[in-house]
C-alpha positions in Angstrom: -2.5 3.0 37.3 0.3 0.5 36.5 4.0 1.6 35.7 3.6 -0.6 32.5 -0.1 0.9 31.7 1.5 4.0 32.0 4.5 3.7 30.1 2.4 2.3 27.2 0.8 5.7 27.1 3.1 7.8 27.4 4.4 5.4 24.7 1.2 6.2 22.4 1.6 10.0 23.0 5.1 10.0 21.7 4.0 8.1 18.7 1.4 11.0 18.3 -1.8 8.5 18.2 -5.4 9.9 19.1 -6.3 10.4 22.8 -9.4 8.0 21.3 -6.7 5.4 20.0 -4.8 5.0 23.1 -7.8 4.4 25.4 -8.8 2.0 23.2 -5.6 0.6 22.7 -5.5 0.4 27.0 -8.6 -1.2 27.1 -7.8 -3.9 24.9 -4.6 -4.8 26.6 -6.3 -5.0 29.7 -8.7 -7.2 28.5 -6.4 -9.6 27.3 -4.9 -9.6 30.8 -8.2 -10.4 32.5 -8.7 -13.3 30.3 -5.4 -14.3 31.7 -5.7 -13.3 35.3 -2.2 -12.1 34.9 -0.3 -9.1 34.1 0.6 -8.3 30.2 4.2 -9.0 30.3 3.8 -12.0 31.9 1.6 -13.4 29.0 3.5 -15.1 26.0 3.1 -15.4 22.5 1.3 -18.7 22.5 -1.6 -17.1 24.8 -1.8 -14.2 22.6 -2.3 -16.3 19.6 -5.3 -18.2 21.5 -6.5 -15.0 22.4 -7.5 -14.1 19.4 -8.8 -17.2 18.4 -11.1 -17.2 21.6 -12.3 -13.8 20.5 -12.4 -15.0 16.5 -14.2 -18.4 17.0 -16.1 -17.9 21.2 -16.6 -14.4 21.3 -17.9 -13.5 17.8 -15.9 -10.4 17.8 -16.4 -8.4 14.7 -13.9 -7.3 12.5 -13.4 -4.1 13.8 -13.0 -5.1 17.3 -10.5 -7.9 16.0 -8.8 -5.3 14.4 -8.7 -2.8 17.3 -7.2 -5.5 19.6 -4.5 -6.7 17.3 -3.4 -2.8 16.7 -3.5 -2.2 20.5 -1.7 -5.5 21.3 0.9 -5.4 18.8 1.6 -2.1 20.3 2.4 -2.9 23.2 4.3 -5.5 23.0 5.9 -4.3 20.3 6.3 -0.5 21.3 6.2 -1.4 24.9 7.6 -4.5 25.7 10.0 -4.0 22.5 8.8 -7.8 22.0 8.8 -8.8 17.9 6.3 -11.7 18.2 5.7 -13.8 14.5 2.0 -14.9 15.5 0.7 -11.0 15.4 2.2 -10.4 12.3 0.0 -13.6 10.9 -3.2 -12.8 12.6 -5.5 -11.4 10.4 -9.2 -10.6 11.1 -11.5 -12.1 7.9 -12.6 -9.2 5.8 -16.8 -8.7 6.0 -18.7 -8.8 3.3 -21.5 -6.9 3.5 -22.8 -3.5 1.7 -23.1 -0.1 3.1 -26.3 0.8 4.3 -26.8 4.0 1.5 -29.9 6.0 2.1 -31.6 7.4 -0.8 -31.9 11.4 -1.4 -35.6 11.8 0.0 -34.3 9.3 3.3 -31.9 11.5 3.8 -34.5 15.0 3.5 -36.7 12.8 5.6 -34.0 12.0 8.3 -33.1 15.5 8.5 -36.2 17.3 8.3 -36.8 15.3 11.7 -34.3 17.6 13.1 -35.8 20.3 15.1 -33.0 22.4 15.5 -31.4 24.6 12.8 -27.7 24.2 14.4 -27.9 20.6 14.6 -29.6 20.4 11.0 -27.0 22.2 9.4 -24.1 20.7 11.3 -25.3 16.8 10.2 -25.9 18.0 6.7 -22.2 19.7 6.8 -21.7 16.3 7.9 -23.6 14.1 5.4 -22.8 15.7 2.2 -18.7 16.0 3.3 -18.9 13.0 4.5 -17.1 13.6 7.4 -16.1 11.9 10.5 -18.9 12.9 13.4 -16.2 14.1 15.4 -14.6 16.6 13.0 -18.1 18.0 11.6 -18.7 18.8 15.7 -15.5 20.6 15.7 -16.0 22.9 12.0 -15.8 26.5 13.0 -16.9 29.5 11.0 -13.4 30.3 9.8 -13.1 27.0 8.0 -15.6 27.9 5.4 -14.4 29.3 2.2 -17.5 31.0 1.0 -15.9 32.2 -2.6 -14.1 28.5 -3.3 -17.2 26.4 -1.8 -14.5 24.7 0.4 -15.1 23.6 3.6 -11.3 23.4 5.3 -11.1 20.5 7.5 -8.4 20.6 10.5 -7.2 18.0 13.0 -9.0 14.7 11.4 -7.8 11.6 13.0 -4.1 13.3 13.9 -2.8 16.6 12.1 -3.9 16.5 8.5 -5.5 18.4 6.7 -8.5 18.2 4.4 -10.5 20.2 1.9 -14.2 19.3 0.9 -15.9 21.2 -1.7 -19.4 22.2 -1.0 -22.4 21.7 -3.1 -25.2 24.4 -2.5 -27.3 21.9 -1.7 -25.5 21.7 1.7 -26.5 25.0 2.8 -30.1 24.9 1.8 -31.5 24.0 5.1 
């Protein structure tokens, strides 16, 4: 590992981001240097700028991945490099326009019934009707579960805050 890949890190932990967030971040800075064939300090704005053009216009990236790379970068040059660059405060990824796939009541009974196993069955309908994250339904314990309030107590989602969902009975019917 690099000096400068590790002092971005270290750099993302005291910022308190997401082990998740800084691997990503990493990944897309390392990318951008393998475009280059050069290190990420030795990269300047202009390149950075055509960057995300390549990955815009070339690559097809979506609009999450545009997003991911402009967070990441800006970080660390920003953070890291303590480099204020004008052209990532203008770059933008284009908003999609699409709907959200919603399934129906009877898809979802369908989807679910397909589920063998009670623990996974009730943990992905914990999940569905909550609407929670996938990673913070895997990580509900026992103790989070209010049975008198119907609230499901929701610790450690994305960082340190903290969220309530109230329950519907239908949840637990399994």
């Amino acid at each position: 590992m690099t000096v400068l890949r590790q002092r971005m890190i270290e750099d993302m932990q005291l910022h308190g981001l997401a082990v998740r967030t800084q691997e990503s971040y990493a990944l897309v800075v390392s990318q951008l240097a393998r475009h280059y064939g050069k290190p990420p300090d030795a990269i300047n704005e202009e390149e950075v700028r055509q960057y995300f053009l390549y990955l815009m216009n070339e690559k097809g990236a979506s609009r999450s991945a545009q997003t991911i790379a402009l967070c990441g970068i800006k970080f660390f040059y920003e953070h890291t490099l303590k480099m204020k660059w004008h052209a990532l405060d203008v770059i933008r990824p284009s908003k999609e326009k699409k709907l959200p796939v919603v399934l129906s009541v009877d898809e979802v009974k369908r989807v679910l019934s397909c589920v063998r196993k009670a623990p996974y069955r009730v943990c992905l309908t914990v999940i569905y009707a909550c609407g929670l994250r996938l990673q913070e339904g895997i990580r509900l314990q026992t103790k989070a579960i209010d049975g008198e309030l119907q609230i499901l107590h929701v610790y450690q989602e994305k960082g340190t805050r903290i969220a309530a969902c109230h329950c519907r009975r239908a949840v637990w019917k399994c």
